[in-house]
C-alpha positions as CSV (number, residue, x, y, z in Angstrom):
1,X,24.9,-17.4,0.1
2,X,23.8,-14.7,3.0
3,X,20.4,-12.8,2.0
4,X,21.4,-9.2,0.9
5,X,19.3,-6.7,3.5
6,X,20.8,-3.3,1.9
7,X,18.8,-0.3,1.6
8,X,18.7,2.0,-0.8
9,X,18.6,5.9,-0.8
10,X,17.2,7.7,-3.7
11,X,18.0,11.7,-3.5
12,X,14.7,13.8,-3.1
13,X,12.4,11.0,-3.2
14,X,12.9,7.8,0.1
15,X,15.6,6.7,2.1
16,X,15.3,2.8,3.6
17,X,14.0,1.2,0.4
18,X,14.4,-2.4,0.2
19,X,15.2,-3.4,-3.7
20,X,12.0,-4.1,-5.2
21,X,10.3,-0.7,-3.2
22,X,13.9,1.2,-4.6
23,X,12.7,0.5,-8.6
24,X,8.9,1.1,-7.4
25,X,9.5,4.5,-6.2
26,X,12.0,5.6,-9.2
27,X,9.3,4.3,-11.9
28,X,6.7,5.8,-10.1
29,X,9.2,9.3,-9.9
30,X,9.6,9.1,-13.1
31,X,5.7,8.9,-14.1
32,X,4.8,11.3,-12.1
33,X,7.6,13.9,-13.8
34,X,6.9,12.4,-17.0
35,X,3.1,11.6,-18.0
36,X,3.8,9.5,-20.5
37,X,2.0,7.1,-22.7
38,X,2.7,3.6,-21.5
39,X,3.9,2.2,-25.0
40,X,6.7,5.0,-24.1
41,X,7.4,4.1,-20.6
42,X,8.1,0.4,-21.4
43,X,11.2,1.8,-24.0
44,X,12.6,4.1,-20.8
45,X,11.9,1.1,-18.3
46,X,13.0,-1.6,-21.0
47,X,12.3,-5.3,-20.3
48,X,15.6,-6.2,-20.5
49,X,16.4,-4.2,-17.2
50,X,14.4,-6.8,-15.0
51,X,14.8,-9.8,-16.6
52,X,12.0,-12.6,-17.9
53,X,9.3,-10.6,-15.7
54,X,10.0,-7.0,-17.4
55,X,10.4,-3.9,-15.4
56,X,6.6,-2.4,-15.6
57,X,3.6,-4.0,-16.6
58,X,-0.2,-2.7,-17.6
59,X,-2.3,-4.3,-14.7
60,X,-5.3,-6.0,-16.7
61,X,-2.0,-8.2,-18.6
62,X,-0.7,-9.9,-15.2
63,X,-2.6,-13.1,-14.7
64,X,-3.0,-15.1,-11.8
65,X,0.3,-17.3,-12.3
66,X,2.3,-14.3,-12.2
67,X,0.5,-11.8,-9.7
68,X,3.0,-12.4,-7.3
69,X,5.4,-11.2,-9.0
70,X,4.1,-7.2,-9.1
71,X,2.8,-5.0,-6.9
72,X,-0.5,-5.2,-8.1
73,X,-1.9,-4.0,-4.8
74,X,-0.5,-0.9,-5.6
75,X,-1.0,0.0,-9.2
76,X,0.3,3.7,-11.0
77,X,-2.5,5.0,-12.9
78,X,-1.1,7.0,-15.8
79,X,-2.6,9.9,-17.3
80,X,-4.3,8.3,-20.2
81,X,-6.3,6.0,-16.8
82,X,-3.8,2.9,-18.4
83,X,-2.8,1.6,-14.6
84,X,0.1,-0.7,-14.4
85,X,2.3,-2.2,-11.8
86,X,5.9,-2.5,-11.3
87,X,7.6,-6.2,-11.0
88,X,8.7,-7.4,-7.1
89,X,11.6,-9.5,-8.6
90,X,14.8,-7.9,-8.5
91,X,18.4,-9.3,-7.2
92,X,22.0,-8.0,-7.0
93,X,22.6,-8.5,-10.6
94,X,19.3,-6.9,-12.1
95,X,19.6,-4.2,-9.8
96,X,22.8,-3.6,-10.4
97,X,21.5,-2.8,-14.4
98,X,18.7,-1.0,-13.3
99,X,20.4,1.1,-10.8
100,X,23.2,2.3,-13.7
101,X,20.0,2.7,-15.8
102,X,18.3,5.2,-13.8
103,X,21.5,6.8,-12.7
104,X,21.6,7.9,-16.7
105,X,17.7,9.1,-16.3
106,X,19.1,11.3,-13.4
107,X,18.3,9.1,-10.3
108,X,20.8,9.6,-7.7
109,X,21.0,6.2,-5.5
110,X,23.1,5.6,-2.1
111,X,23.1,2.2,-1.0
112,X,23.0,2.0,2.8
113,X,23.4,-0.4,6.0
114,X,26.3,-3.0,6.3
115,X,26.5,-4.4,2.8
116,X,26.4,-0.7,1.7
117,X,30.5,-0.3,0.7
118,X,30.4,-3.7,-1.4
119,X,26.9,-2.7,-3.5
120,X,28.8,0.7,-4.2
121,X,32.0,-0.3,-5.5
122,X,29.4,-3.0,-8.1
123,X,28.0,0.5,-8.8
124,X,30.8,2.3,-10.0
C-alpha cells in the first residue's frame, strides 16, 4: 500500500500538518482554550480515539519502551504544572475517529495535497 503524505488544515490554528503534528496542534488548541485538569482532558481526548497508545499522556508515565511513541521533546504544561505529551502514532483509520471527534469539539479540518479528495469523502 502507497504511504499516505496528506496534509491537514485546521481553521485558525496551522495549515501543512502532517497527521501526528494535525492531533498535536488540536490537543494543544484545545488546552490552551480550556485549562483543564488532566484527569478531565483524558475523558475529551479519550483513549479509545488513538488506539492501544491513548491520545495524551502525563510525561513522567511514558517509559523508555514507549518514548517513541510521543512527542516528549515537546511536552504541554497544563495549568496545574501536570506536563504531558501527545502520542506520534496515528494512521488513516485512527485519524479518521479523531478527526470526526474534534470536528464535534468545533475543530474545523481540511485535508490537503493529492490524496486530499479521497481523505474527505472518509470524512463525511
Amino acid at each position: 500500500m502507497a504511504r499516505d503524505y496528506t496534509k491537514y488544515a485546521v481553521k485558525g490554528i496551522a495549515q501543512n500538518l502532517c497527521k501526528a503534528r494535525l492531533v498535536q496542534k488540536i490537543v494543544e488548541n484545545y488546552i490552551e482554550k480550556s485549562q483543564m485538569s488532566f484527569s478531565v482532558l483524558q475523558k475529551v481526548w479519550f483513549d479509545d480515539l488513538q488506539g492501544g497508545k491513548g491520545v495524551i499522556k502525563k510525561l513522567n508515565d511514558i517509559d523508555r519502551k514507549n518514548a517513541q511513541y510521543y512527542y516528549i521533546d515537546t511536552p504541554i504544561t497544563l495549568r496545574d504544572g501536570t506536563k504531558i505529551s501527545v502520542c506520534n502514532q496515528w494512521g488513516i483509520e485512527n485519524l479518521s475517529t479523531f478527526i470526526l471527534h474534534a470536528g464535534l469539539l468545533g475543530f474545523e479540518i481540511k485535508a490537503e495535497g493529492t490524496m486530499a479528495k479521497i481523505e474527505q469523502t472518509r470524512f463525511i
